[in-house]
C-alpha positions as CSV (number, residue, x, y, z in Angstrom):
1,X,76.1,66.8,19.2
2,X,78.3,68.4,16.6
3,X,81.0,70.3,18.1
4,X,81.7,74.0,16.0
5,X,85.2,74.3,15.0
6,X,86.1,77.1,17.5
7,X,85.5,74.3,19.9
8,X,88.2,71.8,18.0
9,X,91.1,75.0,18.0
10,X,90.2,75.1,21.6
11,X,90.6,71.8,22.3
12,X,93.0,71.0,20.5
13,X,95.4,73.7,22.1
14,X,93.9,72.4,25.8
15,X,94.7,68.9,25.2
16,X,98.3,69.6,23.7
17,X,97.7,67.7,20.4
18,X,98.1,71.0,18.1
19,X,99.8,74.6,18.7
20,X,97.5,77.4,17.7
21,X,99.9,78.6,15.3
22,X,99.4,75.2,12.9
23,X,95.7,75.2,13.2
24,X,94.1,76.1,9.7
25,X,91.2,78.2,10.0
26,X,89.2,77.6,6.7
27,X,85.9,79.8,7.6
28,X,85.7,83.1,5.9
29,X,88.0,82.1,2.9
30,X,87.3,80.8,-0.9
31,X,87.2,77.2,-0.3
32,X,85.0,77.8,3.1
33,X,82.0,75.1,1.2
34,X,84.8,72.4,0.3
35,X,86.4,72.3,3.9
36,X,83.1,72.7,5.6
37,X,81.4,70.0,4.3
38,X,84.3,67.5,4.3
39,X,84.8,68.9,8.4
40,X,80.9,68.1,8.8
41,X,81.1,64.3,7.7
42,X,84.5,63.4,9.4
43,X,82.8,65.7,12.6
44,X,79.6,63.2,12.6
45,X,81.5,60.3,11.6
46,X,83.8,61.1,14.3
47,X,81.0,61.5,17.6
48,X,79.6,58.3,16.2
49,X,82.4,55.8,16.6
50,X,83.9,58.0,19.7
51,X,82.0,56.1,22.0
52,X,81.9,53.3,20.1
53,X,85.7,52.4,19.9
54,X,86.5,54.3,23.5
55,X,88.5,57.3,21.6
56,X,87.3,60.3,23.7
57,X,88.0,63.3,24.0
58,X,88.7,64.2,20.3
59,X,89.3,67.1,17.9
60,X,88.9,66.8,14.3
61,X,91.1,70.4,12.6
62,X,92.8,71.1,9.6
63,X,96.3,71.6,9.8
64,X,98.4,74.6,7.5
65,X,101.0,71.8,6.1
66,X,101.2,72.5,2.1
67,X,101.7,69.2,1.5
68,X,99.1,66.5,1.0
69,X,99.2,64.4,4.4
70,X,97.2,63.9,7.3
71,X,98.2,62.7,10.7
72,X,96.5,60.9,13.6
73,X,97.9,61.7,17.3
74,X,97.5,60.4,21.0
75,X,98.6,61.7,23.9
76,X,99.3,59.9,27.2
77,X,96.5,61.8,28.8
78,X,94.0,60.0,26.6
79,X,93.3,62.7,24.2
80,X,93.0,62.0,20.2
81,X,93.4,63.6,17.6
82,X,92.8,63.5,13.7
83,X,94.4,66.8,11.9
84,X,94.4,67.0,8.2
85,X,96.7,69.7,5.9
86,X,94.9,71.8,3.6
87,X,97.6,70.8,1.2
88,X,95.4,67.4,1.0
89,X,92.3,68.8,0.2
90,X,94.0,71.1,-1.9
91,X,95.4,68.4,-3.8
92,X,92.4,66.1,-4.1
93,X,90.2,69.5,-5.0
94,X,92.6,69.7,-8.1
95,X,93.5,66.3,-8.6
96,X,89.7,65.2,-8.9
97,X,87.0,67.7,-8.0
98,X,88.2,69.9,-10.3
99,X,89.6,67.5,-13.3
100,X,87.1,68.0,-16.2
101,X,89.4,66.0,-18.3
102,X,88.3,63.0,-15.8
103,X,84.0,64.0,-16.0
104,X,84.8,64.0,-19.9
105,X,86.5,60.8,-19.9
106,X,83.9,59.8,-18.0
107,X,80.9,61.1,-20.0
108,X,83.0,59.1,-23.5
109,X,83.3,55.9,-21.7
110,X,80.6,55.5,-18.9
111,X,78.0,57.4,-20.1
112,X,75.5,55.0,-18.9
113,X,77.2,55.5,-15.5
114,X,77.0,59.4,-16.0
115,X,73.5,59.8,-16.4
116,X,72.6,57.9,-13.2
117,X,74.9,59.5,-10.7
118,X,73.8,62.6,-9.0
119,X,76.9,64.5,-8.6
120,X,79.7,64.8,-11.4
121,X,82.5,61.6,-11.2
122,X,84.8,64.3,-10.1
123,X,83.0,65.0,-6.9
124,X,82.7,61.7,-6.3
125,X,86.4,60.8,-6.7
126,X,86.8,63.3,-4.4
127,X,84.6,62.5,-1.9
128,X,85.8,58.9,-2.0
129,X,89.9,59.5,-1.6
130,X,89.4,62.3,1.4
131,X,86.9,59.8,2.7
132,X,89.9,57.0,2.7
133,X,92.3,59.7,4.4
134,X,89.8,60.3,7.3
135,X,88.9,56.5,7.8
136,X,92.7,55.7,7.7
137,X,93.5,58.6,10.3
138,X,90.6,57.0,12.5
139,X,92.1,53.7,12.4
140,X,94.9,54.8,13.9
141,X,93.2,56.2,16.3
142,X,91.1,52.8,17.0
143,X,95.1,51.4,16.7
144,X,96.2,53.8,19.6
145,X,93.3,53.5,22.0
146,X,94.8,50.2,23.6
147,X,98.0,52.2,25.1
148,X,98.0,55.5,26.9
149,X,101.1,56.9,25.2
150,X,102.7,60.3,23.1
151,X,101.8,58.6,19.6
152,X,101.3,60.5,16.4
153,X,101.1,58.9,13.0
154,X,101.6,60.7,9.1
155,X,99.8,59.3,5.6
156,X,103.1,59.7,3.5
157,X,106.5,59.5,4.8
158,X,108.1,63.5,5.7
159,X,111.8,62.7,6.1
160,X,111.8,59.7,7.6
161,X,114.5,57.5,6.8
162,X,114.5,54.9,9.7
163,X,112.8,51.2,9.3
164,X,109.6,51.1,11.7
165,X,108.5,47.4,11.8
166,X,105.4,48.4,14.4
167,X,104.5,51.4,11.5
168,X,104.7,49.4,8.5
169,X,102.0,46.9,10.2
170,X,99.8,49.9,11.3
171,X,99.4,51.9,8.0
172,X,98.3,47.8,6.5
173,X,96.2,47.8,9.2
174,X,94.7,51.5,8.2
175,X,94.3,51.0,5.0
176,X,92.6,47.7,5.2
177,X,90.1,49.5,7.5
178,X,89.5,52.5,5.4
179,X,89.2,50.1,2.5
180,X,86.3,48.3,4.1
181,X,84.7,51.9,5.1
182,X,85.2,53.1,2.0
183,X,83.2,49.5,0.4
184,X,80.2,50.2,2.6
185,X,79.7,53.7,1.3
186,X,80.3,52.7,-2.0
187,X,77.2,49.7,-2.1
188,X,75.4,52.6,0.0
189,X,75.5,54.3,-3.3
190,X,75.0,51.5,-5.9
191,X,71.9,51.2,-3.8
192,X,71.1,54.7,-4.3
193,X,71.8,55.4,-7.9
194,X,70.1,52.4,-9.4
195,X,67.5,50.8,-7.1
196,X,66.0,47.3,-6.1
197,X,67.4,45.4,-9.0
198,X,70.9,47.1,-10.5
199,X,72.7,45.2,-13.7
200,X,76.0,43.9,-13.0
201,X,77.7,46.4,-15.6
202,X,76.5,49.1,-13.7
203,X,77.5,47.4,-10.2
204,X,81.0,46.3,-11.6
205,X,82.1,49.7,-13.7
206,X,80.7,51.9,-10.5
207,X,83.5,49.9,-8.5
208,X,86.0,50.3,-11.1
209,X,85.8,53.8,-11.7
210,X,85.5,54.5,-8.3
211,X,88.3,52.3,-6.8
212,X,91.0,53.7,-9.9
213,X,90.2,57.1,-8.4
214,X,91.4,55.6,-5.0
215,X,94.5,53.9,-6.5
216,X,95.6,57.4,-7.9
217,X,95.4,58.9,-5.4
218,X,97.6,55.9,-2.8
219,X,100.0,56.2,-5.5
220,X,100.5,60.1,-5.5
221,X,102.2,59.3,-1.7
222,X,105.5,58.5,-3.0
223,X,107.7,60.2,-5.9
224,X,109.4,56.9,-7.0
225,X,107.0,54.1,-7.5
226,X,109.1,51.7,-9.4
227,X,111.6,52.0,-6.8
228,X,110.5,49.2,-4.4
229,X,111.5,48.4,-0.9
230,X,110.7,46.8,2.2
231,X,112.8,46.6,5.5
232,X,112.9,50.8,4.9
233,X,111.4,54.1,6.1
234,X,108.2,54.6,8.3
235,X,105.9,53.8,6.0
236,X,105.4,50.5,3.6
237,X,106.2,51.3,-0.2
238,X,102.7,52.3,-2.2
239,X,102.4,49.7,-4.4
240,X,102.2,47.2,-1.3
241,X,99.5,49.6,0.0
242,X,98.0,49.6,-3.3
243,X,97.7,45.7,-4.0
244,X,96.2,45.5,-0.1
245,X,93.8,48.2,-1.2
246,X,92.5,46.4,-4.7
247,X,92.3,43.0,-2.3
248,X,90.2,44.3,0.1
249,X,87.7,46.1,-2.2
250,X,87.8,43.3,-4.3
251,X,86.6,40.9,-1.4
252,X,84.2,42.8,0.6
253,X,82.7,44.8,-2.6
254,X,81.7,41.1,-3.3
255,X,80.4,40.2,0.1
256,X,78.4,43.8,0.4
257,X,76.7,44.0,-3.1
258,X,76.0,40.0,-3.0
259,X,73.9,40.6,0.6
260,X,71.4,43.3,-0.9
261,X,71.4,42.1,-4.4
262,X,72.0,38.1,-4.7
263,X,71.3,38.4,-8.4
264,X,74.9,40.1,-8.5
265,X,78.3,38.0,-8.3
266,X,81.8,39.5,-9.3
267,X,84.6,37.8,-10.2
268,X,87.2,39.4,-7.7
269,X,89.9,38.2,-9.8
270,X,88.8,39.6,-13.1
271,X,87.5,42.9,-11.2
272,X,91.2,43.6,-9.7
273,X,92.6,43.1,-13.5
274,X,90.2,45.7,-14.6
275,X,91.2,48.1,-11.9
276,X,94.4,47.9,-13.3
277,X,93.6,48.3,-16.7
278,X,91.2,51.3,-15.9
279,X,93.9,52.5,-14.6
280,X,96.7,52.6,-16.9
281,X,94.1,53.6,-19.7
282,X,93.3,56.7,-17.2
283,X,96.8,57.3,-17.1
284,X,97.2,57.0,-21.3
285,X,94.4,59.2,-21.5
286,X,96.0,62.0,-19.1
287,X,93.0,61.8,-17.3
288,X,95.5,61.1,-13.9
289,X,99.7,61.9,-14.0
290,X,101.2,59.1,-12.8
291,X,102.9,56.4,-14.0
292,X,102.0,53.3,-12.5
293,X,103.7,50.7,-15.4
294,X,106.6,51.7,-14.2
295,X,105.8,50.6,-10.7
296,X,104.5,47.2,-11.4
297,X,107.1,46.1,-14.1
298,X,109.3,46.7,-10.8
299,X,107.0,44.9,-8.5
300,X,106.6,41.7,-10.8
301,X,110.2,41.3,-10.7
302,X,110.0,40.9,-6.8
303,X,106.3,38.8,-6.7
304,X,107.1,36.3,-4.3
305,X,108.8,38.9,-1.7
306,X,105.9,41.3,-2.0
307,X,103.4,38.8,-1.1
308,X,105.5,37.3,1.7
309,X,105.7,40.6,2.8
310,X,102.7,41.9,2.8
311,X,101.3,38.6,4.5
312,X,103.6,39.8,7.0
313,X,102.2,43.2,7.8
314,X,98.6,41.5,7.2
315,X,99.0,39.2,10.5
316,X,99.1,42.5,12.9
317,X,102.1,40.8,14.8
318,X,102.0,43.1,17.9
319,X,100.0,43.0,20.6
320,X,101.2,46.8,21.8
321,X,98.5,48.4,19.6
322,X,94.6,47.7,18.8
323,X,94.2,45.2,15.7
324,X,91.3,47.8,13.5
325,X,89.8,45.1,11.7
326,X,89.3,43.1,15.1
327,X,86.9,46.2,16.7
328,X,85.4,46.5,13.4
329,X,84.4,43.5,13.4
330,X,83.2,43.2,17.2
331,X,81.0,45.8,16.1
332,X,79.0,44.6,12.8
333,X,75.6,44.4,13.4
C-alpha cells in the first residue's frame, strides 16, 4: 500500500536518513500537482521492487537542495533511502515541461509524432528525464543492498574533488540500469500511441526525440563538458555517461520494439548518429542551452582512452556492492 508522505518525513527522521529541517514539504504550495504526481509513481515504483530487490524499509522525500541533484542513502541499520531536491524538478519543470520552444519545434518537425501522442513532448521529456533520476537513485539502492553500511550517493558531483574508483563504477552501473527502465517505458508507449502494427518512422523518431531529451538533460550535470577527464572526482565525466546512455538505448530499444513488433528492425548504429544529430540541431535551434560540439570535438581527440575506460567501469570490478544489471536480470520474466 502506498505510504502518505507524512509517513516518509516520519520515517525518514526515525530511521536517520534525513533531518526534518531538509525535508521539502511540497503539499499546499503551487507546484503541489507536479511533485505529487512524480512522488506517486516513484512511491508505487518503489513498494514494487522493495521486496523484490530486498531494499526495506524505505522512504521516498524531496529534499530543499536548490540545485538539481538527487541522492540515494543506506544506513547500517538496513534502512534506504531515495531523496530528491526540488531544485531537480524545478529544473526539469523549466527545462522541459515548460519549454514551448521545444512542443513548437516539435509541432514543425514531428508533426506526425505530435498528433499521436497524448500529452505535449514537453511533458513527456519531462516525465522521461525525472523517470531516469529516480531509476538511477534505485539502482543505487539495489547497488547498496549487498552491504550493511553508512552509504549515501549524489547524481552530479557537489565539491568533490577526490578520485572514487568504487563511484565512478556505480553511477555506470546506475545509469545503465535506468537506461534499460527508461527503454521499457518507452516501447510501453510506442505500444500505446500507435497500436498492433506502428511504421518504423514513427518507432525510430519517438526514440530519438525522446532519448535527445535524456541526453540534455545528463549533460546539464557538469558546467565544462569539453573538459574531459577520468582518474578524477566522484563522479565519471558526462560525456562518458552520455555515450553509455545512447549504447544502452540503442541496444535494448532494439531487443524491446523487435519482441512486440518483428516487422520493426533499427539500425543501432545509424539510430545513435541520429541522436546526436537531433541533438545538436535542438541545440542550433535553441530548443535546449547547451553545447554539446564542444564536448565531443574534446572527446574524439581522446577515443581510444574513453572507450578503454568506459569498458572499465562497464565490467562492475568489485564485488563490495550489488552488480544492478545482474538482479535485473535475475528478475525478467
Amino acid at each position: 500500500m502506498l505510504m502518505n508522505y507524512d509517513h516518509e518525513i516520519q520515517n525518514s527522521i526515525k530511521n536517520n536518513l534525513l533531518k526534518y529541517a531538509d525535508i521539502f514539504d511540497f503539499r499546499n504550495t503551487p507546484s503541489e500537482d507536479l511533485f505529487n504526481n512524480y512522488y506517486m509513481f516513484c512511491r508505487e515504483s518503489l513498494d514494487i521492487n522493495s521486496a523484490k530487490y530486498n531494499i526495506n524499509p524505505n522512504v521516498f522525500a524531496f529534499k530543499n537542495g536548490f540545485n538539481s541533484n538527487a541522492e540515494a542513502k543506506r544506513t547500517v541499520d538496513n534502512a534506504f533511502g531515495i531523496f530528491v531536491n526540488l531544485g531537480l524538478l524545478g529544473y526539469c519543470a523549466e527545462n522541459f515541461q515548460n519549454n514551448t520552444t521545444l512542443d513548437k519545434y516539435c509541432e514543425q518537425n514531428f508533426p506526425h509524432l505530435v498528433e499521436k501522442f497524448d500529452i505535449k513532448p514537453s511533458a513527456l521529456a519531462f516525465q522521461i528525464t525525472t523517470q531516469f533520476s529516480y531509476y538511477h537513485e534505485l539502482a543505487h539502492l539495489i547497488q547498496f543492498s549487498k552491504k550493511a553500511e553508512n552509504f549515501a550517493l549524489q547524481e552530479r558531483n557537489v565539491d568533490c574533488n577526490e578520485y572514487h574508483e568504487i563511484r565512478h563504477i556505480l553511477e555506470i552501473n546506475a545509469d545503465t540500469y535506468a537506461s534499460v527502465s527508461i527503454v521499457t517505458h518507452i516501447v510501453q508507449y510506442i505500444d500505446k500511441c500507435f497500436g498492433k502494427n506502428p511504421e518504423q518512422k514513427l518507432v525510430e523518431d519517438t526514440i530519438l526525440l525522446l532519448s535527445s531529451c535524456l541526453l540534455n538533460y545528463i549533460t546539464s550535470f557538469y558546467d565544462d563538458l569539453a573538459k574531459i577527464y577520468f582518474k578524477m572526482y566522484c563522479h565519471p565525466h558526462p560525456v562518458f555517461r552520455l555515450f553509455n546512455v545512447m549504447m544502452n538505448i540503442g541496444y535494448h530499444v532494439n531487443e524491446g520494439i523487435y519482441a512486440e513488433h518483428e516487422n520493426i528492425n533499427i539500425d543501432t548504429k545509424e539510430l545513435t548518429k541520429r541522436m546526436l544529430e537531433l541533438y545538436k540541431n535542438l541545440e542550433e535551434s535553441k530548443v535546449f542551452k547547451t553545447n554539446l560540439n564542444e564536448a565531443l570535438d574534446a572527446a574524439a581527440g581522446v577515443k581510444d582512452e574513453i572507450v578503454q575506460y568506459l569498458g572499465d567501469l562497464i565490467e562492475f570490478k568489485t564485488t563490495e556492492y550489488f552488480n544492478a544489471m545482474d538482479k535485473w536480470n535475475e528478475h525478467i520474466i
